[in-house]
N, C-alpha and C positions, 0 to 999 in steps of 0.2 A: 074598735079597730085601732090596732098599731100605729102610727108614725112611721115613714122607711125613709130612711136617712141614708145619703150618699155622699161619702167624704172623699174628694180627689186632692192631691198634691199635679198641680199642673208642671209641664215639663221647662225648666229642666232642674234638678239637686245634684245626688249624686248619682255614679256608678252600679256603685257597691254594693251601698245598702237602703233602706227607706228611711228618707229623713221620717221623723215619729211622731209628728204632729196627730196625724188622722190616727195613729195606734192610742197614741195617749186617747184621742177623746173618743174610741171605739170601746176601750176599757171601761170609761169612765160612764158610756152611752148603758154597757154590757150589765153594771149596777143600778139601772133606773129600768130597764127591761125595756131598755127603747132598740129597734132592729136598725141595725148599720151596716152598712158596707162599704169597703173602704177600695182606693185603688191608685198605685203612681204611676200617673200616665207618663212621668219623663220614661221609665227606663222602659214601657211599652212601647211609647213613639220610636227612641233606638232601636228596641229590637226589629220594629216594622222596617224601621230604614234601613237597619242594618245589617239586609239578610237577603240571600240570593233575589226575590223576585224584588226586595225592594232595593235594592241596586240596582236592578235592570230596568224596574220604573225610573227613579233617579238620571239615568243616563239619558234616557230615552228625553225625561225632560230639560236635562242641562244642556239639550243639540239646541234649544232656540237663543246661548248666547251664543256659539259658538258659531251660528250663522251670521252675527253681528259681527264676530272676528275678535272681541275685544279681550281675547281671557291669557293667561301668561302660558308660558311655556310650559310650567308644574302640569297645570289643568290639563293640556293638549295630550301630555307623558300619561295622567292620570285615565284620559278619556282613548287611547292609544291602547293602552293594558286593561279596558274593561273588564274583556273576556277572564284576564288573571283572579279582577278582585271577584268578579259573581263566582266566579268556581271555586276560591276558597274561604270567602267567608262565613258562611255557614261551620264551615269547621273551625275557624279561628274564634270564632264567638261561643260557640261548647266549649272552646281548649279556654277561655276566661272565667267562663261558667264552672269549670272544677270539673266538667266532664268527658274531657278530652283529653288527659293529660299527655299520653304518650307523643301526641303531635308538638311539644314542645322539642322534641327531637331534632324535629323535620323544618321546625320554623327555624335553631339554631345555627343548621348550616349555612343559612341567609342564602339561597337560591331556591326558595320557596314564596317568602311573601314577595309580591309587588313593591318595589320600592320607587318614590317619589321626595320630595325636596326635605322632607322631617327626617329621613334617613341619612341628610348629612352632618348630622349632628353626633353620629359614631364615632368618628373619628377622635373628636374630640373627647369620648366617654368611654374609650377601650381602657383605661385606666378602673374604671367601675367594676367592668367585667368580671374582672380578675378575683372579685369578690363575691359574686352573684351565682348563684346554683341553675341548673338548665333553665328551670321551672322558672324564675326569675328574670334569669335573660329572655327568656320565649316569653314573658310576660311584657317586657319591657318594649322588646321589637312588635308584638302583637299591637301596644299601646301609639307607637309611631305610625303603624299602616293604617290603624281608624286616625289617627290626626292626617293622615294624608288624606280618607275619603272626607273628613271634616273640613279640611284648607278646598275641597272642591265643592262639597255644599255651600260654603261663604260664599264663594265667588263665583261659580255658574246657579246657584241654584235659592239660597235664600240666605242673604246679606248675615242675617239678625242669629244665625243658628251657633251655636258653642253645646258642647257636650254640659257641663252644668250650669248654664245659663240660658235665655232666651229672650233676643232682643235686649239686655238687659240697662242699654242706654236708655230706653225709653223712662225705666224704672227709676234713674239714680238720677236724683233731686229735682223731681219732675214738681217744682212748684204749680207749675202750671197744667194743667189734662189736655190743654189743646193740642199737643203734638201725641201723643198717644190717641187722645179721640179720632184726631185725623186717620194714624196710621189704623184705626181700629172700621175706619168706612171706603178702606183700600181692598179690593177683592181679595179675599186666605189666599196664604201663601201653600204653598208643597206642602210641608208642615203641618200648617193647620188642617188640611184637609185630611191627613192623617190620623192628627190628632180627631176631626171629627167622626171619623168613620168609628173610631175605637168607643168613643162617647156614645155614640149612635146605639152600638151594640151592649153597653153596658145601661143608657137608662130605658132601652126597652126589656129587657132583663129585669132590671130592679125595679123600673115603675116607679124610684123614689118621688114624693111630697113635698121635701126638703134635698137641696143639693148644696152643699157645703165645699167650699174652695179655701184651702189652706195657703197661703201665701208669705215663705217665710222669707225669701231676697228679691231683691228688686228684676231678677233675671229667672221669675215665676211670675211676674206683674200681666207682661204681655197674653202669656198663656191664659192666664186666670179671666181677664178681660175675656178673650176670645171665647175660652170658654161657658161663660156666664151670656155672651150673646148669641152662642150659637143654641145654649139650648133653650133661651127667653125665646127665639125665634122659631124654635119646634117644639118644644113645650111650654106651653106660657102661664101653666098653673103653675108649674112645678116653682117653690117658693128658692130664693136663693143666695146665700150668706158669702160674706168673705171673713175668715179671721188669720192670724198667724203675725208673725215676727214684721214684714211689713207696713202691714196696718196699725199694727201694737205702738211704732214708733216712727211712722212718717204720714198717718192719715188720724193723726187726735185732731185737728183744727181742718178737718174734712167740711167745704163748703159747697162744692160746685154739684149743681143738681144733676149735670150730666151724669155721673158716675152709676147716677140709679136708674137710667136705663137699661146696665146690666144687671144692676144688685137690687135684692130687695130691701139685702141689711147686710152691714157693717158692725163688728164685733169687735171690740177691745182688751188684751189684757188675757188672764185666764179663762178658757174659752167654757171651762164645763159648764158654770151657769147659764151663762147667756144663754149656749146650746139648748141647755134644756127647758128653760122660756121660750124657744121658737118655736120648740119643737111643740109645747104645751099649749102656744098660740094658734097650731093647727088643728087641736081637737077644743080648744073651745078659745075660737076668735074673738071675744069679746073679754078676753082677759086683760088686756091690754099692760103687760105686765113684761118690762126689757130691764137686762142688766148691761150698762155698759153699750149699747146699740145706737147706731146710726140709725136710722130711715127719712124716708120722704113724706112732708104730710104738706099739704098745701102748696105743692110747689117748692117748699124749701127743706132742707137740707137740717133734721131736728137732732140731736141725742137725747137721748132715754136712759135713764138710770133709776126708775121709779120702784125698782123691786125691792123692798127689805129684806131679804131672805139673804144669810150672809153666803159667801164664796166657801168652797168645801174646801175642810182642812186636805192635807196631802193624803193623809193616813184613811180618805176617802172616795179617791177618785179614782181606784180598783186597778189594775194590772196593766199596762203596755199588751193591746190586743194585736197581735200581727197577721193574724187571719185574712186573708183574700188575696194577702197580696203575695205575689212570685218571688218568696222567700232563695226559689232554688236557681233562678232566669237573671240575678245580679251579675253584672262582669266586674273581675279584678284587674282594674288597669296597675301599669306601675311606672310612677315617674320617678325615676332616682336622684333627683335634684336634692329634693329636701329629707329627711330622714321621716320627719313627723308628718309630712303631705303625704308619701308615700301608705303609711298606716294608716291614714285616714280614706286614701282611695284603695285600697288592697286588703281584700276581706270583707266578710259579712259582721259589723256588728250590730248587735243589740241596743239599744241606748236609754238609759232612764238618770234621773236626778236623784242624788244624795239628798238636795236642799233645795224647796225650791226660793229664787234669789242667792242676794249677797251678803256673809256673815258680817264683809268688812265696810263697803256700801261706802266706801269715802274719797274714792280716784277720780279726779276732778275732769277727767276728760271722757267717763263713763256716764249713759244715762240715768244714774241712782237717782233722778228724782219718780222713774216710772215703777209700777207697781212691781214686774214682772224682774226688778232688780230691788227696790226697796223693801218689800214684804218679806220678810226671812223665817224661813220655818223649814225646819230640816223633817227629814224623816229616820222612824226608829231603826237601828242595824239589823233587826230580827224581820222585822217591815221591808225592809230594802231584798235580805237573801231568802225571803216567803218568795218575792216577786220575782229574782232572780231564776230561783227555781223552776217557778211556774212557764219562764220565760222559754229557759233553755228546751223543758218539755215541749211545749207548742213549737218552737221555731228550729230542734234541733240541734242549734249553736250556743257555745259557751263561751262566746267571746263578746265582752260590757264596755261600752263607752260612756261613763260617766259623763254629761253636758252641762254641767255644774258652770256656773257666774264663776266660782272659785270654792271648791270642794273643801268644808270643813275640816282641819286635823284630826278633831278631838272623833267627826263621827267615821271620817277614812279609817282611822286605830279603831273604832270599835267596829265597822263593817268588816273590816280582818282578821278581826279577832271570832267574827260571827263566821266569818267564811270559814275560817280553818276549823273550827269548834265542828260545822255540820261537818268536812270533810270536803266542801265542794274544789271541784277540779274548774276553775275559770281563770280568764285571761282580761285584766282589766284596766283602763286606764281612765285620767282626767286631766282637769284643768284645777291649777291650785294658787295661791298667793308663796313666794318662795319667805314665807316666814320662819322663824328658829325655832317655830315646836316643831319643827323638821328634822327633830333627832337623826343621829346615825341608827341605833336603834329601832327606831318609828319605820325610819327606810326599809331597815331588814325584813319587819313584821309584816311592811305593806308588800315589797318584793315576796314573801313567804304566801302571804294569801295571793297571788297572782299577779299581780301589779307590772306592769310592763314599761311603763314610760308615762311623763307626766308635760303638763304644759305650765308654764308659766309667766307673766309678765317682769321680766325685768325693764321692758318700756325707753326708760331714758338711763344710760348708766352715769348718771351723776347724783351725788348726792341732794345740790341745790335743788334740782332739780322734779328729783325723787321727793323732795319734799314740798315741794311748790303742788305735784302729781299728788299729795299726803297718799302715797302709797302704803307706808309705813315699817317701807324695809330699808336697807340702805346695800351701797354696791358691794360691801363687804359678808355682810349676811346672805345675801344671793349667793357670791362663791362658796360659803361654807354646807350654805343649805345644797345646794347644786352639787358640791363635792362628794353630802351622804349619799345623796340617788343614787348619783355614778358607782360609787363603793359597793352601793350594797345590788348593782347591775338593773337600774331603772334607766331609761332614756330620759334624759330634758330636752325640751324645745324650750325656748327665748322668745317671748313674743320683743319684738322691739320697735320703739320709737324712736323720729327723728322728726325736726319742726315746729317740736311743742314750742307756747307763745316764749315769747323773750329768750328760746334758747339762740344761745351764740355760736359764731361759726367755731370756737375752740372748743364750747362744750361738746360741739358736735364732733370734732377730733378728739376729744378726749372719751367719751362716749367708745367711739370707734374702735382706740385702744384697748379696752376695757372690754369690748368685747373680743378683741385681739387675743389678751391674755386670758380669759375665761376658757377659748377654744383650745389654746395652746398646752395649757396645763388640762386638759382634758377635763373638766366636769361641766360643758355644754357638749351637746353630739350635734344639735340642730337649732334655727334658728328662722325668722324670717322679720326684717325691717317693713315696718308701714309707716306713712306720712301721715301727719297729726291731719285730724280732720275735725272740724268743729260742731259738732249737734244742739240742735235745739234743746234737749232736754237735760245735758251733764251743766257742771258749774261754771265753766267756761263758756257755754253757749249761753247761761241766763243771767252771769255777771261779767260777762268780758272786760269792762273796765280791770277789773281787781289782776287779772293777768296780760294786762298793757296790751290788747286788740279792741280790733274796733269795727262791730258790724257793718257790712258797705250797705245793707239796707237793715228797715225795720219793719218790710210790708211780710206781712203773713203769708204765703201762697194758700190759695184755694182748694186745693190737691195735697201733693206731700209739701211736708214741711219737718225735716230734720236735718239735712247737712246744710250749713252756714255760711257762703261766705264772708269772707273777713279781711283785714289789714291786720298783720302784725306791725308795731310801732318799728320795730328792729330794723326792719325795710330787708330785711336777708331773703336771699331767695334759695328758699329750701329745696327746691327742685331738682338743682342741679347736681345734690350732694347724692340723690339718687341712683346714679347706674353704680356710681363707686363704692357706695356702702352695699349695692347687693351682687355686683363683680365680689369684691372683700370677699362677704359672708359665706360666700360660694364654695370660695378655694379654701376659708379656715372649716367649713365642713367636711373640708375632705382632706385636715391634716396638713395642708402643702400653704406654703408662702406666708410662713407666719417671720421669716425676716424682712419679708419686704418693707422698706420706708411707707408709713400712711401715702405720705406725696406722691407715689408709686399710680395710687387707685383713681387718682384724678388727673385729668389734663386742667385741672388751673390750680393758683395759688394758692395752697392752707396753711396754716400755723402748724410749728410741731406741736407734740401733742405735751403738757405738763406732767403730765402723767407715770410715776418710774416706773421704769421696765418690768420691776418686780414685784409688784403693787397687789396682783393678786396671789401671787404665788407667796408673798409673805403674811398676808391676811392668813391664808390656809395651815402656815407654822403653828398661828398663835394659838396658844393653851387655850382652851374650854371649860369654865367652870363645868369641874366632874361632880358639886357634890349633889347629893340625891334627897329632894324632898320624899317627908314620908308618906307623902298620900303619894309617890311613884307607884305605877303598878309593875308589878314585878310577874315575866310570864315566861316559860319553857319552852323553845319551839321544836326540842330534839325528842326521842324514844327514852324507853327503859332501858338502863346499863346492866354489864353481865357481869357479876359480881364473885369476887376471890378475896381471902380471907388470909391471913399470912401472919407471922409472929415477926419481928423485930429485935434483936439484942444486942446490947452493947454493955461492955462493963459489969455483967452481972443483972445490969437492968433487960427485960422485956418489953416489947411495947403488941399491943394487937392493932395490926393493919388491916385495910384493906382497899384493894384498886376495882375502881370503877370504868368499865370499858363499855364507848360509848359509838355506835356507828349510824352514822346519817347517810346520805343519799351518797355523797363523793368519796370520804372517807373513814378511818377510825381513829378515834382519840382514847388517851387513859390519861386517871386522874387517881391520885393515891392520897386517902385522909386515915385520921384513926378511925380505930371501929364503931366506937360512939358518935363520931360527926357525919361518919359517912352516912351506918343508919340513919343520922337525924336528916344529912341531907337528902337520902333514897328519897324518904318520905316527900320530903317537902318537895323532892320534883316533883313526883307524884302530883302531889295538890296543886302545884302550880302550872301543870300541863296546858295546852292552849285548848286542848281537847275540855277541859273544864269550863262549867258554866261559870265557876265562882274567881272573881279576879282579887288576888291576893296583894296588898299594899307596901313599899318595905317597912313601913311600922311594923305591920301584922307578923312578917317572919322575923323579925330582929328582936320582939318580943316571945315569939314562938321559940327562938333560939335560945333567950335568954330566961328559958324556965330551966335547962340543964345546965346549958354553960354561961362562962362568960367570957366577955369583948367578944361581942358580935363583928365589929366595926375590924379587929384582926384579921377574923376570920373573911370577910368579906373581899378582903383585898388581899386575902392567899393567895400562893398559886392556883391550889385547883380550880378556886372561883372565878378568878381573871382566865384559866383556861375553856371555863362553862363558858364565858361573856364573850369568846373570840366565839364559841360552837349554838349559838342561840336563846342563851340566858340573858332576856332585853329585861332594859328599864323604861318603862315607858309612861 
């Protein structure tokens, strides 16, 4: 008999799409011939709530604060227009879903939806507009009137609720279980009892053995608890795990026995082993054989690592399975604040890793000491676009979010190169290190195979800094690298820092600058600041000495244990540099207020910034070593040219011509060599196509050249060839 395994993501992630935890380990389940089924209760619990009868319940329930009296005016407006929202959200929610489109029409003229206290924020964003397609705008206002029914579930109806979150205070830095235990022996909220009903209907269905709870942010904590007790209390065979991104990195020094009231087990790290130990622990109990695993034995609080059997390479853990779940029931919200939040909440993507870990593994405020960042093992290009394919067939969509730590170069060039070869038609993006095998070229090939926008950490824009971070780039490399993207029409996002240890308040102004001029000359489009935060497990959190902070304790919590507080020696309070640096980044995303004085974005006293005005914009002037090693590969990205043949005379002499006319997607070009070079070149496009398996190096053609002619190195730097290298002939 089988094993039946039930993987749920508890609510809430995102919108969109399924965060891929439970897909990744339904693949991986799918190669052991173990039966699973998978299911995301966040965007279930929304659509129950957020749909004619469950509005109507909703209201009915939100009347017992409003018999207290205590709720604002929004709420009263909100509960006042009931009738507005149960009658049109059922439609506004297909019109997100991709299935309604034409009602964008009717949301546009704005005396359709209900509008509430989120809707004063137009005013200010008519400037957006102007750029936004119907479909866009209707998207955008659809997105404000569920924030209006969300600003009314907070506050009549359940405090803790957020569209991708859930309670998720209780989650973030809960050294402690005793306020979460407590809130967990509070009678279910609205919510939950939703959430149980849904549960209810799925494990009498599946009859699962095994119930598995992915938990990747701390605002899935609360759900995954609830859920792990509501079905220990109606099923109490049924055996029941936690693994994912929160456990991975805030429950390794897991002590407190309560926690296993809900759980049976606790998982670590790569979950496919362990998974399949639990699973193997149900058909023959006395194996007693964990990878990586919490449990309870005597009362205390044990882990288990006793299995030899090593972790499965990548090129084993079989396909991203997206089966069961409501691939077509995702809503596309749209927040136009940020360029790259935006794509991330708008659309269905796909998501799988290039690598799993970090190539570079050395950023000191990252947790590289944990496996799921330390173990570096990429996977093959031909591996990656099998998968992709199989992808796009099961789920319909051709659009990849790479999840990558920081996405290889060397294997982004060769998945490009894999992509264009098979011919596939996809839309893909990642997370990368803005380092200088960032060719302008490289840009082109990745934009060529489908590449849309890229993320990156420039962090702190100071050099000292940058290097205290041993990121390994410097502020001047980021603009160059950042300049190819934009050229060759990829999006950058910025991740950025402010507060890291012993920065100062000038660095922090100069920083500013620096990101001032980055936006200004255009090769940033998007961006978002975060305040340094300190973790148990990066360089910082387990040498703070070496970067001048200083632990305010050194007690363990019993529960989670990864964000730190600290004392910086500096005594600077980075806080307050907060509204100003993301007021700034706001207005330099949209092009506007790049004269303003820094001093402008704060109400207290900063330093000007040292910074010349010109700084990045003169980095960008400077020459680029052009020349070209021979192990370059050298690759085609255009079609066959139509070719004419013509004679030449001057003075008696002849020469035989011929022009090579060459049309791509936008336009046409021609190029005019002799007859002899042209053939030699025909050919050599030929072989050098991308459509070719065999990638040609410039040794190989410069040799191949130089069996008829000679000076390669002239001809290279002819016109027609510098006219190939404007129209798709990279070096790469």
């Amino acid at each position: 008999m089988k094993t039946q395994v039930f993987l749920i993501t508890p609510p809430f992630t995102q919108l969109n799409t399924p965060y891929p935890a439970t897909a990744y380990i339904k693949g991986f389940l799918n190669t052991k011939n173990i039966s699973a089924t998978q299911a995301d209760l966040g965007i279930e619990v929304i659509l129950k709530l957020f749909s004619k009868e469950g509005l109507e319940n909703l209201f009915k329930v939100s009347g017992l604060k409003f018999k207290v009296g205590e709720v604002s005016e929004n709420c009263k407006r909100i509960l006042a227009l009931q009738d507005e929202y149960i009658k049109t959200i059922d439609s506004v929610i297909a019109f997100l879903q991709g299935k309604n489109p034409t009602l964008a029409l009717q949301i546009c003229q704005e005396d359709y939806l209900p509008e509430a206290s989120r809707f004063a924020q137009l005013e200010e964003l008519d400037w957006a507009f102007g750029t936004m397609g119907t479909q866009d705008k209707a998207k955008h206002l659809a997105t404000l009137y569920l924030e209006d029914i969300s600003d009314f579930i907070v506050e009549c109806v359940d405090a803790n609720f957020g569209f991708s979150r859930y309670a998720e205070r209780l989650g973030r830095s809960a050294n402690s279980f005793d306020e979460l235990y407590t809130a967990l022996q509070q009678e279910p909220t609205y919510i939950d009892n939703v959430l149980f009903s849904l549960l209810k209907d799925r494990i009498e269905t599946i009859q699962p053995e095994l119930f598995l709870i992915s938990v990747p942010f701390p605002g899935n904590l609360y759900s995954a608890f609830r859920s792990a007790q509501w079905v220990r209390k109606h099923y109490p065979n049924i055996k029941i795990s936690m693994g994912g991104g929160f456990p991975n990195t805030e429950l390794r020094s897991l002590s407190d026995a309560r926690v296993f009231e809900f759980f049976d087990y606790i998982t670590l790290d790569d979950g496919e082993l362990p998974v399949e130990l639990l699973a193997s622990s149900l058909q023959l109990p006395a194996s007693n054989e964990f990878k990586r695993t919490f449990l309870l034995e005597n009362g205390k609080v044990v882990y288990k690592n006793n299995s030899l059997k090593p972790d499965y390479k990548q090129s084993e853990v079989g396909t991203p399975d997206y089966s069961d779940l409501f691939l077509d029931k995702y809503i596309s919200v749209i927040e136009i604040v940020n360029p790259m939040h935006r794509m991330w909440s708008d659309g269905r993507w796909n998501k799988l890793t290039m690598a799993h870990g970090c190539y570079w593994g050395k950023c000191t405020f990252c947790d590289i000491s944990l496996d799921y960042i330390k173990i570096y093992e990429p996977i093959a290009a031909n591996l990656l676009c099998d998968r992709m394919e199989e992808m796009i067939a099961q789920t319909g969509q051709n659009g990849f979010h790479y999840v990558d730590e920081a996405a290889p170069p060397a294997l982004m060039r060769a998945l490009a190169l894999e992509i264009l070869r098979r011919k596939l038609s996809v839309t893909w993006w990642t997370n990368i290190r803005f380092e200088k095998s960032f060719s302008a070229d490289l840009c082109l090939l990745l934009k060529a195979s489908g590449c849309i926008a890229v993320s990156g950490g420039l962090e702190v824009a100071s050099d000292r800094l940058l290097q205290l971070i041993d990121k390994g780039v410097t502020v001047e490399q980021v603009a160059k690298v950042t300049r190819n993207f934009t050229e060759a029409g990829i999006m950058v996002h910025s991740y950025l820092m402010y507060g890291y240890p012993t920065q100062t308040i000038q660095e922090t102004v100069d920083s500013l600058e620096m990101v001032r001029q980055l936006f200004e000359v255009g090769v940033l489009q998007s961006g978002f600041w975060h305040q340094f935060a300190m973790t148990a497990h990066s360089p910082v959190g387990m040498y703070p000495e070496k970067f001048g902070v200083v632990k305010e304790t050194e007690t363990i919590g019993t529960f989670a244990n990864n964000d730190i507080n600290y004392v910086d020696k500096t005594g600077i309070d980075h806080d307050k540099f907060s509204f100003g640096l993301k007021k700034s980044l706001f207005n330099f995303m949209h092009g506007i207020c790049f004269d303003y004085e820094l001093q402008e974005w704060f109400d207290f006293k900063i330093p000007k910034t040292k910074i010349h005005p010109d700084f990045v914009a003169n980095a960008l002037e400077e020459e680029d070593d052009f020349n070209i090693k021979p192990t370059a590969k050298i690759v085609w990205l255009g079609g066959k040219p139509i070719v004419e043949h013509f004679t030449k005379s001057k003075k008696g002499n002849s020469w035989e011509l011929m022009t090579l006319t060459f049309h791509d997607k936008k336009e046409s070009f021609t190029i005019q060599t002799g007859k002899n070079e042209g053939e030699w070149l025909m050919q050599m496009l030929e072989k050098i196509s991308v459509s070719k398996s065999k990638i040609y190096t410039f040794q190989e053609i410069k040799s191949d050249f130089e069996v008829q002619f000679e000076n390669f190195e002239l001809f290279w730097y002819s016109k027609p060839v510098n006219t190939l290298r404007e129209f798709g002939l990279l070096v790469l």
